[in-house]
C-alpha positions as CSV (number, residue, x, y, z in Angstrom):
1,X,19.8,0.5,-28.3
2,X,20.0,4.1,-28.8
3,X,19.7,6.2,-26.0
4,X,16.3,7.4,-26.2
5,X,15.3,4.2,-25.6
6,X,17.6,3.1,-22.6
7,X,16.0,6.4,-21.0
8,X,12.3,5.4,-21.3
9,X,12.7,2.6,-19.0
10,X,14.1,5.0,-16.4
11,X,11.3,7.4,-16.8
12,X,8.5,5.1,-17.2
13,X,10.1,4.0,-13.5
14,X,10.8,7.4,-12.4
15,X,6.6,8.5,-13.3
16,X,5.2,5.1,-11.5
17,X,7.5,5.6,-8.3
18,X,5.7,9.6,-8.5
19,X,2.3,8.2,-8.9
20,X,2.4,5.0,-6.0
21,X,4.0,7.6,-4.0
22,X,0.9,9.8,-4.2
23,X,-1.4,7.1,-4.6
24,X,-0.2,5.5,-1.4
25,X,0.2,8.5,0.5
26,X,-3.6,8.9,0.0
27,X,-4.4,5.5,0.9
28,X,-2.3,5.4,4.3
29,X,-3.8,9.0,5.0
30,X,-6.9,6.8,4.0
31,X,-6.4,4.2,6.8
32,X,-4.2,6.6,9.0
33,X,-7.5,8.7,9.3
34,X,-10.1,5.7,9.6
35,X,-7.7,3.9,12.0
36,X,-7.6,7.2,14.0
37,X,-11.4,7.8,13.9
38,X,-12.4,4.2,14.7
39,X,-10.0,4.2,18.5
40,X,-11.7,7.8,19.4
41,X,-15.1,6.1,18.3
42,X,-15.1,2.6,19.3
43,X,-13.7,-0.2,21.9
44,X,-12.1,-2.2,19.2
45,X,-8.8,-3.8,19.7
46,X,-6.3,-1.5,17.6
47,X,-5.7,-4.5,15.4
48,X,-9.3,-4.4,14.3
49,X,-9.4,-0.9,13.5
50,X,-6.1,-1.3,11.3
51,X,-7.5,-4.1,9.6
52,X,-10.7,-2.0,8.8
53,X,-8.4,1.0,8.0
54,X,-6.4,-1.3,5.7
55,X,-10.1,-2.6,3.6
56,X,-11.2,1.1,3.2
57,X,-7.4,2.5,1.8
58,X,-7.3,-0.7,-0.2
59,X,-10.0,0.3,-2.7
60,X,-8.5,3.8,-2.6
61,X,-4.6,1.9,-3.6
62,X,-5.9,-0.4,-6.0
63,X,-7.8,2.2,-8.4
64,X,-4.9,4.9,-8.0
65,X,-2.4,2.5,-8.6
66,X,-4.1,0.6,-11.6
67,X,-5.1,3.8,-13.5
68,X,-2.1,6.2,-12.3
69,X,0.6,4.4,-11.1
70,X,0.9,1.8,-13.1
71,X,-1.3,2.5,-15.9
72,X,0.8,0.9,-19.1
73,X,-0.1,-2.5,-17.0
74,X,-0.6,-5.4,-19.9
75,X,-2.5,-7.5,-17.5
76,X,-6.7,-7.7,-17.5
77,X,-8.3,-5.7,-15.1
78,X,-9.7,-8.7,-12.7
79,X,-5.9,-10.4,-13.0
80,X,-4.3,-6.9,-11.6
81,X,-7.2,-6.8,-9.2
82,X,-6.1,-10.5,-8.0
83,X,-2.8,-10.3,-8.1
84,X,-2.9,-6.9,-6.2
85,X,-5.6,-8.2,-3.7
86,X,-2.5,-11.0,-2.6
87,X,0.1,-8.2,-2.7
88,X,-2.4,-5.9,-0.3
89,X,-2.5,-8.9,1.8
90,X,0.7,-9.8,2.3
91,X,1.6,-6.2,2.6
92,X,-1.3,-5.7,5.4
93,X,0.6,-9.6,7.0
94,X,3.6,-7.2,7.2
95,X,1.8,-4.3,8.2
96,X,0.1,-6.2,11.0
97,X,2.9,-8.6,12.6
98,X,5.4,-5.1,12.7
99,X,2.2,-3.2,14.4
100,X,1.5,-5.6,16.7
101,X,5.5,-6.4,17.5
102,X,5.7,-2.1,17.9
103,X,2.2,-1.8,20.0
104,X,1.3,-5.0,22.1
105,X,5.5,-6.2,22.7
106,X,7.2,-3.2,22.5
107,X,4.8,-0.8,24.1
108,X,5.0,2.0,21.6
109,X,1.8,3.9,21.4
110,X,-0.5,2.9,18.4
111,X,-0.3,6.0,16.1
112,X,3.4,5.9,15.7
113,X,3.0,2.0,15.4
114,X,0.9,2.3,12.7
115,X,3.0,4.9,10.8
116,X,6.0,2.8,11.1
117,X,3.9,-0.9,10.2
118,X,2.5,1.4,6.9
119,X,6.2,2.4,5.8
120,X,7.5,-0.9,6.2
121,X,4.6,-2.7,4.2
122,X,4.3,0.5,1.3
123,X,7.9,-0.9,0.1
124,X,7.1,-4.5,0.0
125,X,3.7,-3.8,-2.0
126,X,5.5,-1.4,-4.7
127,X,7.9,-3.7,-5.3
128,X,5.3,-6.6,-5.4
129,X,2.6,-4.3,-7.4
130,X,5.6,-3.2,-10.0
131,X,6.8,-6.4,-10.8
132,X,4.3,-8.8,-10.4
133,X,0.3,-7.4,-9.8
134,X,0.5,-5.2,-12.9
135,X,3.6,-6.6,-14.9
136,X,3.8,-5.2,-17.8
């Protein structure tokens, strides 16, 4: 292999870590801003309003991260939008359970909750979306 080619993987890696960086950031400012306008706005539980945070940022995530972060995917559209729909999941299962351990157990105020619950779940959904929801 000559060493143009043991580069390429790097900065095919390198360009779709820049991309689900943006792409994420602008989903979780997505459902940070949703979550944030639905407490001032409603009586919902905070749990609710995450959840409804987390199904308005997901259509934001899936079509940055299919067309920008990970646009040399090899798999079909509607198999990415699967196999990303389970990865949201379990990432929002993550998001959730740390939330609710933060808010409801440990007392911390739901903004900062939420911040940490989204960190936590962004790593376990790149690393999901990268090598399994659009495989190339």
């Amino acid at each position: 292999m000559n060493p143009q080619e043991e580069r390429a993987p790097a900065a095919s890696l390198a360009r779709s870590g820049f991309w689900f960086l943006l792409v994420g950031g602008a989903a979780a400012l997505t459902h940070l801003g949703l979550f944030v306008w639905l407490s001032e706005t409603t009586t919902w539980w905070p749990e609710v309003s995450n959840a409804a945070g987390f199904v308005i940022a997901f259509g934001v995530s899936f079509t940055g991260h299919r067309w920008l972060s990970f646009s040399d995917s090899g798999t079909p559209l509607l198999q990415s939008l699967w196999r990303f729909g389970t990865t949201a999941l379990a990432g929002f299962a993550c998001n959730e359970a740390i939330f609710i351990a933060l808010h409801r157990w440990l007392a911390w105020p739901s903004l900062p909750a939420l911040i940490v619950a989204l960190i936590a779940a962004a790593a376990q959904t790149f690393v999901l979306g990268r090598f399994w929801a659009f495989r190339r």
